[in-house]
N, C-alpha and C positions, 0 to 999 in steps of 0.2 A: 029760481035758483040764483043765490046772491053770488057775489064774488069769494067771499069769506069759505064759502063751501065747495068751490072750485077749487082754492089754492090749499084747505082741508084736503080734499080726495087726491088730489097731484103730491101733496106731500106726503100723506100716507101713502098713494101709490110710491113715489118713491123712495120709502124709508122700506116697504116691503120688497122692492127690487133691489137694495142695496144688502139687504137680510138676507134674500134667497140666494142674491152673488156669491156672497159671505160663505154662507152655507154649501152652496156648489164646487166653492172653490175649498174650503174644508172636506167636504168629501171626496174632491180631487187628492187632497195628500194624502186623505187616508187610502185612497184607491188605487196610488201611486208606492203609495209604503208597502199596501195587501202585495200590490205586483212585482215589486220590488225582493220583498221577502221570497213569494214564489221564484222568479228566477234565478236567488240565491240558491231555494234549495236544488233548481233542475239543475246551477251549476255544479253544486258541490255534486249532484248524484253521477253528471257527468265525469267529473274526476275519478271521483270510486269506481266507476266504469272501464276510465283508460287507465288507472292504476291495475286496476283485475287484469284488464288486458294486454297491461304491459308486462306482467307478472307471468302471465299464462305463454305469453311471447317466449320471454327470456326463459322459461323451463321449458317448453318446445325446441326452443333453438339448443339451450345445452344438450338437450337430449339429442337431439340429431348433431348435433358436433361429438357428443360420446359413442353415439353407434357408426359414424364418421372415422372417427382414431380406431376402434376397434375392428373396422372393416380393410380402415390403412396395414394395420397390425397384421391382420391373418394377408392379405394379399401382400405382406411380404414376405411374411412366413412362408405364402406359398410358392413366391419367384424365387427365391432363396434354395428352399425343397425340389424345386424344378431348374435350376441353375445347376445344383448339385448331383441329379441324374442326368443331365446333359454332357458330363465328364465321361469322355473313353478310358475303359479300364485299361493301365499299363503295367509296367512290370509290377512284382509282388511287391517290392520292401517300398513303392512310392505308393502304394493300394496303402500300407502299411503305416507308411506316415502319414498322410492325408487320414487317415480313420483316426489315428491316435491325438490329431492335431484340437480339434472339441475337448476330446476328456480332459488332456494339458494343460488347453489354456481355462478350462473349467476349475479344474484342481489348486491349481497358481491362483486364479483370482479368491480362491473359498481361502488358500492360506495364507495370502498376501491381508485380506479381508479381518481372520481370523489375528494372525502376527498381530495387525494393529489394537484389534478391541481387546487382545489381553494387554497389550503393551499399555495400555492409557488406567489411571488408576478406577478402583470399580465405581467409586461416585462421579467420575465425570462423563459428563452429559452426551458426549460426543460417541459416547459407548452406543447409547440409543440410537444414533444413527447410523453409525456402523454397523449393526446388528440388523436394521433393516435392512439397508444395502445388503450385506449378506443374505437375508433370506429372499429380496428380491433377486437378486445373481443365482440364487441356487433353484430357486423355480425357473426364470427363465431358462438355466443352462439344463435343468429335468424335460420342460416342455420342452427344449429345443432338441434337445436328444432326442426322445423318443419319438416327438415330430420326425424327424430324419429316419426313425427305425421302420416306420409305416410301411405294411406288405405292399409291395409292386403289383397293380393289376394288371 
């Protein structure tokens, strides 16, 4: 074995170990890109997830804030109905006022209501919401009427 073939195999060993470095570290980025790209998608899948679930939230929570008001509503409706039989009956013509007192201010408000949407010309805008108002005042002042008329058990 000369020397010549020594520094032959050493240099070929080395030009192969600088090849396979090469190569190592190129399949390093491509392995780093692969993983890369994966975490991308876990993240985006993550998001879509707490999107959904922020979604799913906020329609839960409105829904239990609407059976919320609507729970407020009727428990007032019913301290109100119960405030109302709690009154001793007194003489007749104050029995008399106090019953007429609901349909009054019922009527007033329907023609106070009414006065104005005819008062405004028929194209403008504001009709429409007067008109709601009105049918909103005239339901409530129905239910609340006949909420009140409820037989005594």
């Amino acid at each position: 074995m000369d020397i010549t073939s020594v520094l032959n195999t050493a240099l070929g060993g080395g030009v192969f170990g600088l090849l396979g470095n090469a190569a190592t570290k190129v399949i390093g980025i491509f392995e780093a890109r692969e993983a890369f790209a994966q975490k991308k998608e876990e993240w985006s899948h993550d998001e879509r997830m707490l999107d959904m679930q922020m979604k799913a939230k906020a329609a839960e929570n409105a829904e239990a804030l609407a059976a919320a008001a609507a729970a407020g509503s009727w428990s007032g409706l019913a301290e109100s109905l119960k405030a109302e039989g709690a009154i001793a009956s007194s003489y007749l013509w104050v029995s008399a006022v106090r019953a007429l007192v609901r349909p009054v201010l019922t009527l007033g408000l329907c023609a106070v209501l009414s006065a104005a949407f005819f008062a405004l010309p028929s194209g403008d805008a504001a009709r429409g919401d007067i008109a709601q108002s009105l049918v909103f005042a005239a339901v409530t002042a129905v239910v609340w009427w006949f909420g009140d008329r409820m037989k005594k058990a």
